[in-house]
N, C-alpha and C positions, 0 to 999 in steps of 0.2 A: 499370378497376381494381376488384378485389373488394370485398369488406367486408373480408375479414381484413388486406389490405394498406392501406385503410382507417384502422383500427385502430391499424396496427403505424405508419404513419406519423404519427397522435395521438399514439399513448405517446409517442412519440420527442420530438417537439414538446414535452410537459408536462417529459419528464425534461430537454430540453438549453431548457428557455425558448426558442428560438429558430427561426423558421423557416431562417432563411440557416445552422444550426450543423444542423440535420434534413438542409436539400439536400445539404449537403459531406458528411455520414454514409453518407446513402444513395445518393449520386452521383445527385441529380437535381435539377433546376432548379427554383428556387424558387418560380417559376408555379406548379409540377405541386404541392408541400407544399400552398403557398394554396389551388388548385384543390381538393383531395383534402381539407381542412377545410369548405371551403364544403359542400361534396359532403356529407360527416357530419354535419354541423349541421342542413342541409336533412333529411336522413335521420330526424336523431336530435329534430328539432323543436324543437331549444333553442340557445343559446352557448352554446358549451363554451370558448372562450377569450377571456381578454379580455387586446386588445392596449393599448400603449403604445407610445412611440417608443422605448422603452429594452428591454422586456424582455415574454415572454407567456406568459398565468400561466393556470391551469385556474377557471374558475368555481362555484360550489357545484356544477351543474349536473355539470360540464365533471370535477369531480374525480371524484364518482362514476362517471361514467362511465368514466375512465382506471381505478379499480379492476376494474371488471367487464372492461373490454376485456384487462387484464393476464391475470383470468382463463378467459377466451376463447380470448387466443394462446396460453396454455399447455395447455390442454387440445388442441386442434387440432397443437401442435406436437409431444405426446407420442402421439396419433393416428397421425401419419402416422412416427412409426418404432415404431410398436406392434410390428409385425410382423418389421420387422429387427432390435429389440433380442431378440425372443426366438432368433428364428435366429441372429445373431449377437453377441450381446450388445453393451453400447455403443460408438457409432460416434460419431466427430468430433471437434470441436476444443476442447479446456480452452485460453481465455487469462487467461492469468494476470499478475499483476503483485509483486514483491517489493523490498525494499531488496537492492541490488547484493552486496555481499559472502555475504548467506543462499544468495541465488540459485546463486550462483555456487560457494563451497564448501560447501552442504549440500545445495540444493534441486539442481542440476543432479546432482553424481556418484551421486544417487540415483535420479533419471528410468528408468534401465532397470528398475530392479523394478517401480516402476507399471508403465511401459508392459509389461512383460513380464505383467502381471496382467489388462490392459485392451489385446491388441494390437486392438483395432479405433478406440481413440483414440491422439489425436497433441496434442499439447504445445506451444502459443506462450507461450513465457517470457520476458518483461519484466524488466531489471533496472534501477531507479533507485531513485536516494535522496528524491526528488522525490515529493508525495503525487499523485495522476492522481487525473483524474477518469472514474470507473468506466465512464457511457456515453459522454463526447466519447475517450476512448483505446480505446472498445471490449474492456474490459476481463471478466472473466467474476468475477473474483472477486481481493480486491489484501492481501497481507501487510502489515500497517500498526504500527509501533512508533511508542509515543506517545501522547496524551488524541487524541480523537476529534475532530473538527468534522462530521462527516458525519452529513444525517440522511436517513428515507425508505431505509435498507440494514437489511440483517441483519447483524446482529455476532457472534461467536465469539469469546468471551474465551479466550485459551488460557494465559496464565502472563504473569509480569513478569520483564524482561530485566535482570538484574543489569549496575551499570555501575560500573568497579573504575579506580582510578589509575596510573599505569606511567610509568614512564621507561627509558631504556635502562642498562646497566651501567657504559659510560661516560660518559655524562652523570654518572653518580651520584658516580662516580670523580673528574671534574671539579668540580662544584658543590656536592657534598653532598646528602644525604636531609632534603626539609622534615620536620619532626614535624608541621605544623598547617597547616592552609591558609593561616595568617595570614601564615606563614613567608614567601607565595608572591612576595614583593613583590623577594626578593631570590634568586630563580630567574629560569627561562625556561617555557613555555608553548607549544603547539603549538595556536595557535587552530583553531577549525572554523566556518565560516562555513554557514548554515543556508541548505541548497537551497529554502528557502521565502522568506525573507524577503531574503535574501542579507549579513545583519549579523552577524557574530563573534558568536557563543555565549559567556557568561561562564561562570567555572568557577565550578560549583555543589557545594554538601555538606549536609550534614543534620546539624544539632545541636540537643540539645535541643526535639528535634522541632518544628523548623523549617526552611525552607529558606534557607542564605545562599551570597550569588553573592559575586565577586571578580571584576579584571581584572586579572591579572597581568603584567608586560612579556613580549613577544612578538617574535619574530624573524620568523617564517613564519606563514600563513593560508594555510588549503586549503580544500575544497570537499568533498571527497570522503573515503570512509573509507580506502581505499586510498593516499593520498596523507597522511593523518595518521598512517599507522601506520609509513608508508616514514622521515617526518620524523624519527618518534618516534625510532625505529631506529637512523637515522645522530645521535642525539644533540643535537637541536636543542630537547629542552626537552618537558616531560611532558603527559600526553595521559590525557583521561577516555574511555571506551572502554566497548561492550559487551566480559566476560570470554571468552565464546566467540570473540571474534574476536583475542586474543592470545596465548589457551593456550598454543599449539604454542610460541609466541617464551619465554613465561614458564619453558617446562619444558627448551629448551634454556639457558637463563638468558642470552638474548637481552636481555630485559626484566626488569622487577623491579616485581613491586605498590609503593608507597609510601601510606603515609597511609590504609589500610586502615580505619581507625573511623570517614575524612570523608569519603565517598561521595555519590555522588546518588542521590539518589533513582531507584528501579527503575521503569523505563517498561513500561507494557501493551502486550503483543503483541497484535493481535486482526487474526482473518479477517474479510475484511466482501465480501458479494456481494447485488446485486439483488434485492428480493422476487421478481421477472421477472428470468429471464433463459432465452435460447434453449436455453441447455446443458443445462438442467433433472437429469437424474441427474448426470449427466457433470460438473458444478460438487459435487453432493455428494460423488460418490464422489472426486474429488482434494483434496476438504477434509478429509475425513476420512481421508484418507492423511496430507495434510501434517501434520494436527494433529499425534499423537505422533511425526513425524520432527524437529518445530522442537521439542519438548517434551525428546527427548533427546539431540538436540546441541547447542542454542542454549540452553535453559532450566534447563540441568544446574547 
């Protein structure tokens, strides 16, 4: 085994903690991870990792070293397509990762212009509502609505996602329009249960510049956003919602904004991709497309 394979097998190890979460990445047995640290260490004349029964972490030593190595594979990795990016400009695979419904009506029916701009790359797009984790999904770079947890990435703040009230025009017909959120106790509610934690989301608004929640009675819980907006729709009780994703319904007067002044508070869009990663142009150049395509259909 090389040095550079070496290396790329360390990074992996510091980013996913884990030697058995490294072998299932790289499809090789967890001997050969163990092996191939020994090997380094020996090499590198120091620990570079200190284990535990739980988890295995980089050492003062072991971190430094993971920076340089990071800078190592990428120099070596923009080497060896020196020569075919200039002959053919960039080659290979952008994966990517988004929340489902971007993906799906704004990021996909737009794919052909990229690719028609870059025909020497190709496109794996990821749709979920679920945050991934960037190296265990193999991800190259992930569309993230919402505060941050992630550290150790690059962020690109792009704008904040208005999120507006709706019910349908028969519900409204049936129950009346709340004036107030306080109203809400004697409405319906189309809960959304949070692909993270898996608990109901309480309905949230902004007053007086602060934030208050509610639990209003509820008939249905869904999971997904395609599935609250279907509810919304057939009339089963109102739904907070990013605006871009109702438009179309609100301009047929499918839907109906209600209670416009008690909103939630606007969630941050942001791109987030690897200091390292293999894709190296090929992750800028589709971040930098995507930026102002989610800026003028989702951020309008």
């Amino acid at each position: 085994m090389d040095r550079i394979d070496l290396f790329r097998i360390f990074t992996r190890v510091v980013e996913t903690s884990s030697f058995t979460r490294t072998a299932n990445m790289l499809n090789m047995p967890r001997s050969t991870i163990s092996t191939a640290i020994r090997d380094l260490e020996t090499r590198a004349g120091t620990r570079l990792l200190a284990r535990t029964t739980r988890a295995v972490s980089p050492t003062q030593d072991g971190l430094a070293f993971y920076k340089r190595c990071l800078r190592v594979i990428g120099e070596v990795e923009d080497i060896e397509t020196l020569f075919r990016k200039d002959r053919d400009g960039l080659s290979g695979v952008v994966r990517v990762n988004m929340p489902g419904r971007i993906g799906r009506l704004i990021v996909a029916p737009a794919l052909p212009d990229f690719l028609s701009r870059h025909p020497g790359l190709s496109v794996d797009l990821g749709v979920t509502d679920r945050a991934i984790n960037l190296v265990e999904d193999r991800a190259d770079c992930v569309l993230r609505v919402g505060p941050l947890q992630d550290s150790g990435l690059i962020s690109r703040r792009i704008g904040e996602l208005n999120l507006i009230n709706v019910a349908s025009a028969a519900y409204l017909d049936q129950f009346g329009c709340p004036a107030h959120p306080n109203a809400l106790n004697d409405h319906y509610v189309v809960r959304y249960a949070s692909p993270v934690t898996g608990r109901p989301e309480d309905w949230e608004w902004q007053e007086g510049g602060e934030t208050r929640t509610a639990s209003p009675p509820s008939r249905v819980t869904v999971d997904n956003a395609e599935a609250l907006i279907a509810c919304c729709l057939a009339g089963l009780g109102l739904i907070q919602i990013p605006a871009y994703d109702v438009q179309q319904h609100i301009q047929a007067g499918e839907l109906v904004r209600v209670m416009p002044e008690w909103c939630a508070e606007a969630l941050p869009m942001t791109i987030l991709y690897p200091h390292r990663h293999s894709a190296g142009d090929r992750v800028t150049t589709f971040v930098d497309w995507l930026e102002p395509l989610i800026k003028s259909h989702v951020l309008t």
